[in-house]
MDAnalysis code that builds the backbone (N, CA, C; Angstrom):
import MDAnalysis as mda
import numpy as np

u = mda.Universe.empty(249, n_residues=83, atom_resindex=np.repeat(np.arange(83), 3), trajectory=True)
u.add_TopologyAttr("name", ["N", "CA", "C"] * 83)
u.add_TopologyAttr("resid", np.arange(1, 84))
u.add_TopologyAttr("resname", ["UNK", "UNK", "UNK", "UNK", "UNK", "UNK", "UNK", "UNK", "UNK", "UNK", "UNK", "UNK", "UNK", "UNK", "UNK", "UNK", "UNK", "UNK", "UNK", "UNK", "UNK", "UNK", "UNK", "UNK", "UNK", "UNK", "UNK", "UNK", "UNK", "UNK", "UNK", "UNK", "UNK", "UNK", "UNK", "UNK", "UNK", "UNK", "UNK", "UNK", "UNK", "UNK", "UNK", "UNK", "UNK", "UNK", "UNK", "UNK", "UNK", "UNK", "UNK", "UNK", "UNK", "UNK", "UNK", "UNK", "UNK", "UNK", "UNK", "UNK", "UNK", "UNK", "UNK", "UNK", "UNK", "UNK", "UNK", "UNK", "UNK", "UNK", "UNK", "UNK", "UNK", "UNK", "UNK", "UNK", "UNK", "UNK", "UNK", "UNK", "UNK", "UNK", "UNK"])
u.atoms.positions = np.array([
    [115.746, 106.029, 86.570],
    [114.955, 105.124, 85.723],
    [114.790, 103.778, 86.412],
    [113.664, 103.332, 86.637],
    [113.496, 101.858, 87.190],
    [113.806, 100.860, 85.885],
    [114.967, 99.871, 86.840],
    [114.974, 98.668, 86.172],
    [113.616, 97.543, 85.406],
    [113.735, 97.126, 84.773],
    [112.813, 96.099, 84.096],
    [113.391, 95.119, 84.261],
    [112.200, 93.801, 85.123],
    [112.815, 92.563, 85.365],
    [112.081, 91.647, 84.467],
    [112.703, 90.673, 83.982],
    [111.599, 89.438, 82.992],
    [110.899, 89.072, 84.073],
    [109.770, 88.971, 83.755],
    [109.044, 88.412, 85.003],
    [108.266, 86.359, 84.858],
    [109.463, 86.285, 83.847],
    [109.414, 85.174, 84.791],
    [110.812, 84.160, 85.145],
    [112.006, 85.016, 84.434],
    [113.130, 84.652, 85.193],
    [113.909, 85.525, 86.188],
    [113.391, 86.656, 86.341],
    [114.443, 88.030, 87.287],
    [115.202, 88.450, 86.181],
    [115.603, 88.413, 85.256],
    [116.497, 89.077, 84.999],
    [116.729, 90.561, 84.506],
    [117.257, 91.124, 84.827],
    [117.292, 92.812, 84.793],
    [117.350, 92.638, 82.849],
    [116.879, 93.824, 82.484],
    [116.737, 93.703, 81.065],
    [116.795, 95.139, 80.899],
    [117.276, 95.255, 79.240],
    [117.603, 96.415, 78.876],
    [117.144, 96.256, 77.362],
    [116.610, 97.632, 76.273],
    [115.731, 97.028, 74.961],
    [116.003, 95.824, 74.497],
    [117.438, 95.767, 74.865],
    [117.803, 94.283, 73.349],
    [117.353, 93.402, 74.271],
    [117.296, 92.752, 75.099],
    [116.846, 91.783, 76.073],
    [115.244, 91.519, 76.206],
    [114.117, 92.214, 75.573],
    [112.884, 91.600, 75.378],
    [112.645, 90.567, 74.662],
    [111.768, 89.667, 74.875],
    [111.174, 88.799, 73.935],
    [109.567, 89.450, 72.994],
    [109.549, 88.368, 72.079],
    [108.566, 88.543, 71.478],
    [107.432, 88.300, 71.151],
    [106.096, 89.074, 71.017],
    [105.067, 88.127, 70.672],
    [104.926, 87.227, 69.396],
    [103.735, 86.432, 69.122],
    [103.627, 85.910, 68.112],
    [103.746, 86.992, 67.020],
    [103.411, 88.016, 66.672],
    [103.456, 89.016, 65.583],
    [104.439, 89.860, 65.595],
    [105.311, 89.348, 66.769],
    [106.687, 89.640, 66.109],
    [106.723, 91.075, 67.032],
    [105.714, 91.783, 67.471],
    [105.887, 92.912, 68.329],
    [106.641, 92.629, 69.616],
    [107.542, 93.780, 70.282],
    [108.289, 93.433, 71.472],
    [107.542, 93.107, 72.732],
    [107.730, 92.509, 73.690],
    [106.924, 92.103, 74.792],
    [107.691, 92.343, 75.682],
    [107.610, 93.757, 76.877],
    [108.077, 94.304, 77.614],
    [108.153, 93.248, 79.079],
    [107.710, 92.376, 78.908],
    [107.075, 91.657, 80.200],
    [108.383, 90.771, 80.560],
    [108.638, 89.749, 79.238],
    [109.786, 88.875, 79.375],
    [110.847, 88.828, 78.473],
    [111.910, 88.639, 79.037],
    [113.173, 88.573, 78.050],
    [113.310, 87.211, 76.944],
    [114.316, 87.228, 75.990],
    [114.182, 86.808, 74.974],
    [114.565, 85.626, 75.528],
    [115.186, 85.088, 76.177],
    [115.671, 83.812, 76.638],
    [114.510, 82.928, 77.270],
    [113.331, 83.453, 77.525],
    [112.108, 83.149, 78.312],
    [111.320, 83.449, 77.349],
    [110.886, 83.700, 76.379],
    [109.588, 84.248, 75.649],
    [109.888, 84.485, 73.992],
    [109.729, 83.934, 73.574],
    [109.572, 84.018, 71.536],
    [108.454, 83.582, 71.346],
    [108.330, 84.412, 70.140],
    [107.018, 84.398, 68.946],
    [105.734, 84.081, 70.105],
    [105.432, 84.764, 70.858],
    [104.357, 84.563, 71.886],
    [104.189, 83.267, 72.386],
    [105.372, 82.657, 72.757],
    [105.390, 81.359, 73.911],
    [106.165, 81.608, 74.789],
    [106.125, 80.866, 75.598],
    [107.221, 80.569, 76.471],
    [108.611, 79.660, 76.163],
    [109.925, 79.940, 76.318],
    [110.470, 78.779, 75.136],
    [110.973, 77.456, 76.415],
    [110.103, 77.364, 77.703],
    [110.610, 76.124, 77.994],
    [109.299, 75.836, 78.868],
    [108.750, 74.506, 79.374],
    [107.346, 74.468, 79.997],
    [108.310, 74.022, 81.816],
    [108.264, 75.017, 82.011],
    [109.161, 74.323, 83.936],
    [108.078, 74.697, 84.613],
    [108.501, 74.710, 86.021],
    [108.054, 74.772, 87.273],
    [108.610, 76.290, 87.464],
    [108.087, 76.748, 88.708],
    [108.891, 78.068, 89.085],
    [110.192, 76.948, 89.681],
    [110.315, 76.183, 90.311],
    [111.456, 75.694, 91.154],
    [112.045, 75.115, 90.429],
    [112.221, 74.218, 89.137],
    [113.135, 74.071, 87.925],
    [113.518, 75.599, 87.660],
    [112.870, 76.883, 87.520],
    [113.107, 77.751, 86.636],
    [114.500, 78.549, 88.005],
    [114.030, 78.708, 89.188],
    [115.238, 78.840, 89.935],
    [116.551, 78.309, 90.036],
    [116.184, 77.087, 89.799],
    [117.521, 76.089, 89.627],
    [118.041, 76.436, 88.537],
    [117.877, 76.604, 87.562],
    [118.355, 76.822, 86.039],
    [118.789, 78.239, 86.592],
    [118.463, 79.464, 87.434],
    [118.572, 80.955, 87.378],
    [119.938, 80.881, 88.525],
    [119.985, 80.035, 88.720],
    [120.768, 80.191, 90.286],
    [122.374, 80.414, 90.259],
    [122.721, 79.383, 89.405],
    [124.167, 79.179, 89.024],
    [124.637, 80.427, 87.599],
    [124.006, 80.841, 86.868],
    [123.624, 82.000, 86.248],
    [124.120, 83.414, 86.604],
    [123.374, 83.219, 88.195],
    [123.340, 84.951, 88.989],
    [124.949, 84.707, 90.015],
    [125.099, 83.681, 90.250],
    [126.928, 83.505, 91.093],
    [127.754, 83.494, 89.896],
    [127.230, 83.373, 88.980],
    [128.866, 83.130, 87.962],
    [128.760, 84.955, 87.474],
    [127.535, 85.737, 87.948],
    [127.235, 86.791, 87.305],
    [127.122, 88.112, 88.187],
    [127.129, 87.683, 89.549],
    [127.401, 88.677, 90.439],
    [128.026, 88.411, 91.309],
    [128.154, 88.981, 92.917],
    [128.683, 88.586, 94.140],
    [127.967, 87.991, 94.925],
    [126.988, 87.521, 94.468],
    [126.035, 86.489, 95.180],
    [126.633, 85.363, 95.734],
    [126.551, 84.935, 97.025],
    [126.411, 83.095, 97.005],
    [125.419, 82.228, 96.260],
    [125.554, 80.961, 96.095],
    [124.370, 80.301, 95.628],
    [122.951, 80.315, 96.750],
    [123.862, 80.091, 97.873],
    [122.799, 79.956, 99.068],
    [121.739, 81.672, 99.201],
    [122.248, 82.427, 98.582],
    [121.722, 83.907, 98.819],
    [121.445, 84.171, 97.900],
    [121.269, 83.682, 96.076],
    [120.937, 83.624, 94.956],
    [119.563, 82.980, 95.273],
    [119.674, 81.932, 95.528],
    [118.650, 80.882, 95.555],
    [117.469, 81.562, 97.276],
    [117.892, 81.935, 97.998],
    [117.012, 82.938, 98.857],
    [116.481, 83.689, 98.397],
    [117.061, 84.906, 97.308],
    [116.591, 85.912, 96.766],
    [115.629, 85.432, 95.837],
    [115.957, 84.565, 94.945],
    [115.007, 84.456, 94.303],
    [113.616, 83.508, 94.508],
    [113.728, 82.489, 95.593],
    [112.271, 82.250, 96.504],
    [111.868, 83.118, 96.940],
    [112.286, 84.489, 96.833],
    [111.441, 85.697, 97.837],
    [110.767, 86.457, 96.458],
    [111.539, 86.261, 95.270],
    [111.357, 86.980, 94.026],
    [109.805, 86.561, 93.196],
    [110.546, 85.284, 93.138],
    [109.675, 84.632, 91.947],
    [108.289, 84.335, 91.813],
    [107.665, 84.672, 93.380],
    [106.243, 84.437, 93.450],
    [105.530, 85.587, 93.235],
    [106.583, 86.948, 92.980],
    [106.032, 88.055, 92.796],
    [105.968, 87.972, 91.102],
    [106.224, 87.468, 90.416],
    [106.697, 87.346, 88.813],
    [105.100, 87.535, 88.314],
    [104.982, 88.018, 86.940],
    [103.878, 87.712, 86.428],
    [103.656, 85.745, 86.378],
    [104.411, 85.685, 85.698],
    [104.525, 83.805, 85.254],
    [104.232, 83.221, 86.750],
    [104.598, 83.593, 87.684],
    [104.404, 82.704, 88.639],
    [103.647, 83.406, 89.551],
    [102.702, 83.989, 89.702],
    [101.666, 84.333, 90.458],
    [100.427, 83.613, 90.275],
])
């Protein structure tokens, strides 16, 4: 089964982890921490939105910050949100 990433923070997601549109239907695209009632719930930059993702993915995997923060400049321009 392929993973589902929010596309506009990376984060791997699983059902409970979608956000929602305005009508309340699930929105496969982005997770709930990034997306309610059909907004976005914060107005950043992609490079604020890395910084905020960075310290996140080292406290959350075996990542370095320096190789968190690589991965995801290679990531994030592929995102829906940030294309």
């Amino acid at each position: 089964m392929d993973m589902e990433f929010c596309q506009s923070c990376g984060m791997p997601m699983t059902d409970k982890d979608y956000g929602d549109n305005a009508d309340g239907a699930t929105n496969k695209d982005y997770c709930k921490f990034c997306y309610q009632n059909g907004e976005f719930t914060s107005d950043i930059t992609m490079e604020e939105m890395i910084d905020f993702c960075v310290p996140k993915m080292v406290e959350n995997s075996e990542f370095s910050e320096e190789e968190a923060r690589k991965m995801m400049k290679e990531m994030f321009p592929t995102l829906k949100r940030w294309k």
